[in-house]
C-alpha positions as CSV (number, residue, x, y, z in Angstrom):
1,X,5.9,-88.9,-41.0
2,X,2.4,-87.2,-41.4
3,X,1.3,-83.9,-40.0
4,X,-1.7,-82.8,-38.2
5,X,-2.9,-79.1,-37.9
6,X,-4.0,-78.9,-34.0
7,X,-5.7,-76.0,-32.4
8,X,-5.8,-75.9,-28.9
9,X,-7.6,-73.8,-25.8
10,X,-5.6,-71.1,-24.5
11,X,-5.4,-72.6,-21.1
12,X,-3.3,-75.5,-22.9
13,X,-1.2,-72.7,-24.5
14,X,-0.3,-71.0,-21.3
15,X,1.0,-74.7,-19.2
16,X,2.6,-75.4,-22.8
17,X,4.3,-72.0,-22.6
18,X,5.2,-71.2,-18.9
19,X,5.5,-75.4,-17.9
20,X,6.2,-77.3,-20.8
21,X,8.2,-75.4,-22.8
22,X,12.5,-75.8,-22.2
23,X,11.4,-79.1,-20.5
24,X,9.8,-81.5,-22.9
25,X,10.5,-79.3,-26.1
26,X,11.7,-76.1,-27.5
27,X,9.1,-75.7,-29.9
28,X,5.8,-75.8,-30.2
29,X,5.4,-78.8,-32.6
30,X,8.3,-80.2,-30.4
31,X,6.5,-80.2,-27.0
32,X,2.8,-81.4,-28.9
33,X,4.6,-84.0,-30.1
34,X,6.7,-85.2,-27.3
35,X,3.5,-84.7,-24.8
36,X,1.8,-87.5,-27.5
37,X,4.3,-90.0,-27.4
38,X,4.4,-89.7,-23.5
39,X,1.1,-90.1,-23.0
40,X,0.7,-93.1,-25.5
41,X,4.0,-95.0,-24.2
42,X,2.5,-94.3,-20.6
43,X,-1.4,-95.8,-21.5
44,X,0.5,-98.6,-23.2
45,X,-0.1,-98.0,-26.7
46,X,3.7,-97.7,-27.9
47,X,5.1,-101.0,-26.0
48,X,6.4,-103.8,-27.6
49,X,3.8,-106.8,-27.2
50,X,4.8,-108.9,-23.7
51,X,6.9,-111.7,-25.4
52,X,9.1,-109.6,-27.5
53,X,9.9,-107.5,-23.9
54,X,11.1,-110.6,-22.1
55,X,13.6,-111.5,-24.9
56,X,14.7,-107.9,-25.3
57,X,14.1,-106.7,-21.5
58,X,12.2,-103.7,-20.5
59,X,13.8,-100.4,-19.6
60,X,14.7,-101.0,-16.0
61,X,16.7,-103.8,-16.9
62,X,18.5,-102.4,-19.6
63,X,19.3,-99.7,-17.4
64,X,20.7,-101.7,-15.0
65,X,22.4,-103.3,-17.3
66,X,23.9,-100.3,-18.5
67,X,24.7,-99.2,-14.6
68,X,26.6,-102.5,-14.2
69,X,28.6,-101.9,-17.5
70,X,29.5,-98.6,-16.2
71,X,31.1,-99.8,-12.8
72,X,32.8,-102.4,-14.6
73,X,34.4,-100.3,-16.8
74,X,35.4,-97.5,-13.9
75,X,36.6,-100.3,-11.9
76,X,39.1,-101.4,-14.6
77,X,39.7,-97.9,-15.1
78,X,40.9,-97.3,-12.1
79,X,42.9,-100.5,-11.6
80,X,44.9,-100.0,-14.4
81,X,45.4,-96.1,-13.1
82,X,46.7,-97.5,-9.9
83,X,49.0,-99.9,-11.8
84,X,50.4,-97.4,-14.0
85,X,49.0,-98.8,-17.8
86,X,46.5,-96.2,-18.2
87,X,46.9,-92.2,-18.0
88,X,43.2,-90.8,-16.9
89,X,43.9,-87.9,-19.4
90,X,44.6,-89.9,-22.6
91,X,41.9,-92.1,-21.7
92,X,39.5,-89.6,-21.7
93,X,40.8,-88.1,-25.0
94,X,40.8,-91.8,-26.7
95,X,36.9,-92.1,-25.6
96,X,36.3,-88.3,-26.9
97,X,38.1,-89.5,-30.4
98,X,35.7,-92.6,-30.4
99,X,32.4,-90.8,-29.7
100,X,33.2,-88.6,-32.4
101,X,34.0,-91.1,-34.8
102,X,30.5,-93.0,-34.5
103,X,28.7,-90.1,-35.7
């Protein structure tokens, strides 16, 4: 990682402090940073070259993806709720458990 000392107008300052700050960032170096990589991943600069996107998929169909995942696993969910296997309580425990062993 390499730093940069930045210096900046005060009318930067004030949207950085009164806009930016709590929403893209909580400190300074935090919200500079994070207002970079926006702007570079929204010109283009920080996106995968087009072929390695279409194996991959791009964000929108990841997300969907992910949206489908997540009804699918609801839906069984609550089938096996309905059928008596599955106890909404321990399940969420059980999930809880598992998050916290991944990290």
């Amino acid at each position: 990682m390499r730093r940069a000392l930045v210096s900046l107008p005060d009318g930067v300052w004030n949207v950085i402090d009164k806009e930016l700050r709590g929403q893209v960032g909580d400190g300074d170096s935090e919200v500079i940073r994070n207002i970079v990589i926006a702007y570079l991943t929204e010109r283009g600069y920080l996106v995968k070259p087009k072929t390695h996107i279409s194996k991959t998929g791009t964000v929108d169909q990841v997300a969907g993806e992910l949206d489908i995942h997540d009804n699918m696993i609801t839906a069984l969910a609550e089938i096996l709720e309905e059928h008596g296997q599955l106890d909404q309580n321990e399940w969420e425990k059980r999930v809880q458990k598992k998050l916290h062993q991944k990290k």
